[in-house]
N, C-alpha and C positions, 0 to 999 in steps of 0.2 A: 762564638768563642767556645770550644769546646776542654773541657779539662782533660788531663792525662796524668796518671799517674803511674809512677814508673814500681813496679812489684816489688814487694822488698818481703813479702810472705812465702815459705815455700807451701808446697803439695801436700804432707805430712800434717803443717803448720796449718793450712788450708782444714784438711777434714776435722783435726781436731775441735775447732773453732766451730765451724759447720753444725756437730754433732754435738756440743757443749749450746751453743748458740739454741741450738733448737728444744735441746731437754729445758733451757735457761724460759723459754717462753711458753712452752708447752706446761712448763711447774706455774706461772702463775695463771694459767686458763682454768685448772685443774684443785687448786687450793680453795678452800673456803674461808673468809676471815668473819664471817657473821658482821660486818660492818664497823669492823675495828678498821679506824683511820691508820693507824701505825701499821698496822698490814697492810691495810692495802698498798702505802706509799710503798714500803718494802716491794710487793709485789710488781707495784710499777716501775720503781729503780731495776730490780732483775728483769721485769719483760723489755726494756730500753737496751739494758747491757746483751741481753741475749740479741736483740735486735741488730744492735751494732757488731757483734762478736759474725753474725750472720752477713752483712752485709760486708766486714772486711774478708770475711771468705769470701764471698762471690767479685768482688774485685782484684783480689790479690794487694791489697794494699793495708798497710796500718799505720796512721798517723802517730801513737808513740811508737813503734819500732824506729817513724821517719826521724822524730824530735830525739830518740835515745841513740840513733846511727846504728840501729841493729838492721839484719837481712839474714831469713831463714832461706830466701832463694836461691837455690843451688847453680842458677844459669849465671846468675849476678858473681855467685864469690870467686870465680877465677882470675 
């Protein structure tokens, strides 16, 4: 059973995401919290969101664009 999901990201939309995604993960590798719990969650809530921001660039796909009925894909809107 293989999934498929149909693009609803464009190219643009794609790098943004990509390049956000990745400052997003790279900032909590990079931060020091000295062992404050409230940072760190913080830190881990943004290394996840960065995570996922990265991974819907590399499939072209977003599940709220899907649930919102948005589509930056420019092949799609004709």
């Amino acid at each position: 059973m293989a999934a498929t999901f149909d693009k609803n990201v464009g190219s643009i939309d794609r790098a943004l995401r990509a390049v956000l995604g990745v400052l997003m993960m790279a900032y909590t590798f990079v931060t020091s919290n000295n062992g404050e719990w409230l940072y760190d969650l913080l830190d881990l809530v943004v290394g996840v969101l960065g995570f996922s921001l990265v991974l819907s660039a590399i499939l072209a796909h977003c599940w709220v664009y899907k649930l919102l009925g948005l589509n930056t894909c420019a092949a799609d809107q004709s």
